[in-house]
C-alpha positions as CSV (number, residue, x, y, z in Angstrom):
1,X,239.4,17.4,88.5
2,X,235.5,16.6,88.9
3,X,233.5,19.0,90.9
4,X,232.2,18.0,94.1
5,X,228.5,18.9,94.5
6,X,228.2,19.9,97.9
7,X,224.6,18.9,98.6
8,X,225.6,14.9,97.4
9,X,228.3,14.1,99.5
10,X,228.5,12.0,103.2
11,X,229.7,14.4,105.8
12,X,230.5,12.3,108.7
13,X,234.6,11.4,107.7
14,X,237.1,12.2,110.2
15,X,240.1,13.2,108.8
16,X,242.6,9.5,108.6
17,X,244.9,9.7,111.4
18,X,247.8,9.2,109.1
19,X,247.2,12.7,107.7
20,X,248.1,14.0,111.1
21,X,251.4,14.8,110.4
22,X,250.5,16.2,107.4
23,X,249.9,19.5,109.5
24,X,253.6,20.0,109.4
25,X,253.1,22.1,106.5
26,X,252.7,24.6,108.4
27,X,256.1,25.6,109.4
28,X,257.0,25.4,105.2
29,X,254.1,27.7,104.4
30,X,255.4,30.1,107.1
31,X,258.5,29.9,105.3
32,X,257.2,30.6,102.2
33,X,255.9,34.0,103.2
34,X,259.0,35.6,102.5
35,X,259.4,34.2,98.8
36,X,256.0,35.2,98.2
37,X,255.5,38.7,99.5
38,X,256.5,40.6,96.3
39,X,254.0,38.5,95.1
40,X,251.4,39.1,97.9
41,X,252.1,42.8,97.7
42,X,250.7,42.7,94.1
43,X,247.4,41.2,94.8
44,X,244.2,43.6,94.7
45,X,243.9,46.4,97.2
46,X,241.2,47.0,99.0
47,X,238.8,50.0,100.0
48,X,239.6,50.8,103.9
49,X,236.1,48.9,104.7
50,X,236.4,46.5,108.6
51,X,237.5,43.0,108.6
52,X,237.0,41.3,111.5
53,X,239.3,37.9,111.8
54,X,237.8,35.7,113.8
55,X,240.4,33.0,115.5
56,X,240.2,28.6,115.6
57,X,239.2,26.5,118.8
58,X,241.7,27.1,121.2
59,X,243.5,30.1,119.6
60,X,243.4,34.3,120.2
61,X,243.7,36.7,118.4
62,X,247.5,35.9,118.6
63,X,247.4,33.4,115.8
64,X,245.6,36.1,113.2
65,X,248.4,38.5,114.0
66,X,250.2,38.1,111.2
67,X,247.1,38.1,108.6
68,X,245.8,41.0,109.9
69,X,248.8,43.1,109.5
70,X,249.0,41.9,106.0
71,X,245.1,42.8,105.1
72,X,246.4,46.5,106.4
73,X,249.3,46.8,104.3
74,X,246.2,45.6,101.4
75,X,244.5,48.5,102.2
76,X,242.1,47.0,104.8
77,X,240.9,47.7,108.3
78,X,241.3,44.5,109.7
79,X,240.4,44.2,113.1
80,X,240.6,41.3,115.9
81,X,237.9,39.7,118.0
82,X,239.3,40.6,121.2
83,X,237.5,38.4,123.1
84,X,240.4,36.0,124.1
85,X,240.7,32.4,123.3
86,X,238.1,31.0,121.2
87,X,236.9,27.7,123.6
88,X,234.0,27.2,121.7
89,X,230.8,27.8,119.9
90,X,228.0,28.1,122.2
91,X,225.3,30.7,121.1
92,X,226.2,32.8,124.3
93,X,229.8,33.1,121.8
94,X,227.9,34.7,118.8
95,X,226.6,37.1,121.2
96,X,229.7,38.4,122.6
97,X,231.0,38.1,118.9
98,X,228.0,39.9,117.8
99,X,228.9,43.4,120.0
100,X,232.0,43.2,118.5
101,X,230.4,43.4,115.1
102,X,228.1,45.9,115.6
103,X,231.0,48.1,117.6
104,X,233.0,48.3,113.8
105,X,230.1,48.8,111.5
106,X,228.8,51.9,113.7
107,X,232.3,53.2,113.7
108,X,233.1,52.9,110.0
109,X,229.6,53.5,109.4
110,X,230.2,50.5,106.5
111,X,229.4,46.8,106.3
112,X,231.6,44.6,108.0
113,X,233.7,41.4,105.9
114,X,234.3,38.8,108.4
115,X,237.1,35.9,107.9
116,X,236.6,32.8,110.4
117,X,239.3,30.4,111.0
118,X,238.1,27.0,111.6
119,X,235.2,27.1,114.5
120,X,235.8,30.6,113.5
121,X,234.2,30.6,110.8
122,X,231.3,28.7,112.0
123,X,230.7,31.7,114.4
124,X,231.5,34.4,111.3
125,X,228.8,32.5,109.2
126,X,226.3,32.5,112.1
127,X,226.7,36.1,112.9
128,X,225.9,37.1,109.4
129,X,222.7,34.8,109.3
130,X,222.0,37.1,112.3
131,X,223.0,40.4,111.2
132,X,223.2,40.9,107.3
133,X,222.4,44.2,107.3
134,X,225.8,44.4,108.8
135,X,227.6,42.1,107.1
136,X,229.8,42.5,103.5
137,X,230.8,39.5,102.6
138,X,232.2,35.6,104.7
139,X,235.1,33.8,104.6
140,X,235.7,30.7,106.1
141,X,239.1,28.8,106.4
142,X,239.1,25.1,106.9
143,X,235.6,25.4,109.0
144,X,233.1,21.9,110.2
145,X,230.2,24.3,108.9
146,X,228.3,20.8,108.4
147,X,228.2,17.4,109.9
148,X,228.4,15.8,113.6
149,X,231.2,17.1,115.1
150,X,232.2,13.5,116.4
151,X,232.3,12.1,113.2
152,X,234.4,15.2,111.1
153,X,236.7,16.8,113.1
154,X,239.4,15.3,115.0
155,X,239.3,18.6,117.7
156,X,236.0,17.1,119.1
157,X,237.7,15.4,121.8
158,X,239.0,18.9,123.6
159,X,235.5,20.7,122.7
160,X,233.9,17.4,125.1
161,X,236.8,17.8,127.7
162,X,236.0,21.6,127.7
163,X,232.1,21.8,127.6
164,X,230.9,18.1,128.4
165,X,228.7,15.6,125.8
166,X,226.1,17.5,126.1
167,X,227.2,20.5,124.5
168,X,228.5,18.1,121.7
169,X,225.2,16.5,121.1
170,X,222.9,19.0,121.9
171,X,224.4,22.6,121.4
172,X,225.0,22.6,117.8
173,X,223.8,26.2,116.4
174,X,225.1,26.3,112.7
175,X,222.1,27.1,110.2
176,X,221.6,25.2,107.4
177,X,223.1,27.3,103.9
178,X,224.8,29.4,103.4
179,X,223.6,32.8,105.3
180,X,222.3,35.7,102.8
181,X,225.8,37.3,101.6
182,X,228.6,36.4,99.6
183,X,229.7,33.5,101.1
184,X,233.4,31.6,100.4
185,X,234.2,28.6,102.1
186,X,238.0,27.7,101.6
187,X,239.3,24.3,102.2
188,X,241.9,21.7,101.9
189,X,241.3,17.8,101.0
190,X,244.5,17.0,103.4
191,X,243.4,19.1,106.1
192,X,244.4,17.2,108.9
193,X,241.8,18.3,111.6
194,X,238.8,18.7,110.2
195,X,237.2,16.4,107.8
196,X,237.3,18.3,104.3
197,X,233.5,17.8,102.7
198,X,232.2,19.2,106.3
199,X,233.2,22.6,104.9
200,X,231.5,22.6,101.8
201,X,228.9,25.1,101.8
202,X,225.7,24.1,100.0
203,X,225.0,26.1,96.7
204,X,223.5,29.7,96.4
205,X,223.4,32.4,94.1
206,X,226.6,33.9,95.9
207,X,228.6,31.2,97.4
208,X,231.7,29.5,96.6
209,X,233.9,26.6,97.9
210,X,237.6,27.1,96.9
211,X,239.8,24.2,97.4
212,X,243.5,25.5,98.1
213,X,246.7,23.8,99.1
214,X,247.4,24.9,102.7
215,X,247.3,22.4,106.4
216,X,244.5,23.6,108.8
217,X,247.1,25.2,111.4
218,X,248.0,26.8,108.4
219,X,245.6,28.8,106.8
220,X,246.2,31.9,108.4
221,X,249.9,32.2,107.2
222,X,249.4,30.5,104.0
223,X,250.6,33.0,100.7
224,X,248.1,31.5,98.6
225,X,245.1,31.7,101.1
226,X,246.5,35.5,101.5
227,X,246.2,35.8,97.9
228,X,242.5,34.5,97.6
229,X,241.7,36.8,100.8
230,X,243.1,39.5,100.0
231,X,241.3,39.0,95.8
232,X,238.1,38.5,97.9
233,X,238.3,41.5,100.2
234,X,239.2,44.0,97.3
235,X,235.6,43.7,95.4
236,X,232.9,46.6,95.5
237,X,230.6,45.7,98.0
238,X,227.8,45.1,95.8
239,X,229.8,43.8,93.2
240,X,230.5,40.4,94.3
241,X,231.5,37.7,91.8
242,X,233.3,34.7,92.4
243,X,236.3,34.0,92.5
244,X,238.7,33.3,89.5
245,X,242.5,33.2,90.1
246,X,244.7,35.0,88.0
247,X,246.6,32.5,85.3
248,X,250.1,32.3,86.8
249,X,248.4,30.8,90.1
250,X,245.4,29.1,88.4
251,X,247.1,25.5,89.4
252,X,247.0,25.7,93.2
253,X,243.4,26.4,93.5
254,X,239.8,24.4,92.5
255,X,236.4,25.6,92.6
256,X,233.5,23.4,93.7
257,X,230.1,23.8,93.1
């Protein structure tokens, strides 16, 4: 496959409508989880450092349930938002996120590794640009991280209904690159919601864009997205490197410049 260069591409395409359906993958990858876990269980451990999974538009911390309890059994702490439904990403969000940050890393006295589902991770990337010093490491998971949201995510719609045009037109907060720590931006060319080249991150020293085969309701209870998270989550925290699958699983994922 040729790499994408993320800085070269048009972000404005909303995902085809026809791909809609597409998102009822989701009940298949949920299926899969039981075939997988001895698999899963083998993946790399990690140290006992905080994760904090931040939820989609729309969603609590409900729909990370299941991911969370799996990071634990990986040897993780990982922690939910607690904040309720995610309704969207006004800066007054990254504020109320941002307490909840600073609540883990001064009670594990250690960096915090923060996973962002969709808008999620929009508000994970932000809080790190904020905060490094508490930060480990970002993971987002199908996440508009670039682009207008009119024109590259299908969800734009219920963000307008919710919060009004102008919050769409005028209250977009994202940065522009990646923020400064290990960054990893995972995504899906069939993802169904939002438009695929809006959530490649633009090239550093220590960012990546995995591509992975998983639907955007999805990528919280996808085995191979567990895989890649829980790979992720296990490295020292100054020993980031990126990611390179092992060979038996080497065909379900693609990395992007």
């Amino acid at each position: 496959m040729t790499p994408v260069h993320a800085s070269s591409i048009d972000r404005g395409q909303v995902p085809p409508l026809h791909w809609l359906p597409l998102e009822g993958r989701v009940f298949g990858e949920l299926a899969l989880l039981a075939t997988a876990w001895p698999m899963l269980r083998r993946a790399p451990r990690g140290d006992g450092h905080p994760v904090l999974v931040l939820p989609g538009f729309l969603a609590t911390d409900r729909s990370t349930a299941l991911l969370r309890r799996y990071l634990q059994r990986q040897g993780l702490d990982a922690q939910g938002w607690q904040l309720g439904r995610n309704l969207g990403g006004h800066r007054g969000g990254v504020g109320l996120v941002h307490e909840r940050l600073t609540t883990l890393a001064a009670q594990s006295g250690r960096k915090v590794s923060l996973i962002g589902w969709s808008l999620g991770g929009v508000l994970a990337r932000e809080l790190a640009r904020h905060s490094p010093q508490l930060v480990r490491q970002v993971i987002s998971l199908g996440s508009p991280l670039y682009g207008d949201p009119k024109r590259t995510t299908s969800a734009w719609l219920a963000h307008l209904a919710l919060h009004g045009r102008d919050s769409i037109n005028h209250g977009d907060f994202r940065g522009v690159g990646a923020p400064p720590v290990p960054t990893t931006s995972v995504f899906d060319r069939r993802d169904g919601v939002v438009g695929w080249r809006t959530s490649l991150e633009l090239p550093g020293a220590r960012v990546q864009n995995v591509q992975t085969q998983s639907s955007h309701f999805g990528f919280g209870i996808n085995p191979l997205v567990w895989w890649l998270l829980a790979d992720r989550l296990a490295q020292p925290e100054d020993g980031w490197q990126p990611f390179d699958p092992p060979r038996a699983l080497r065909a379900f994922y693609r990395t992007h410049a």
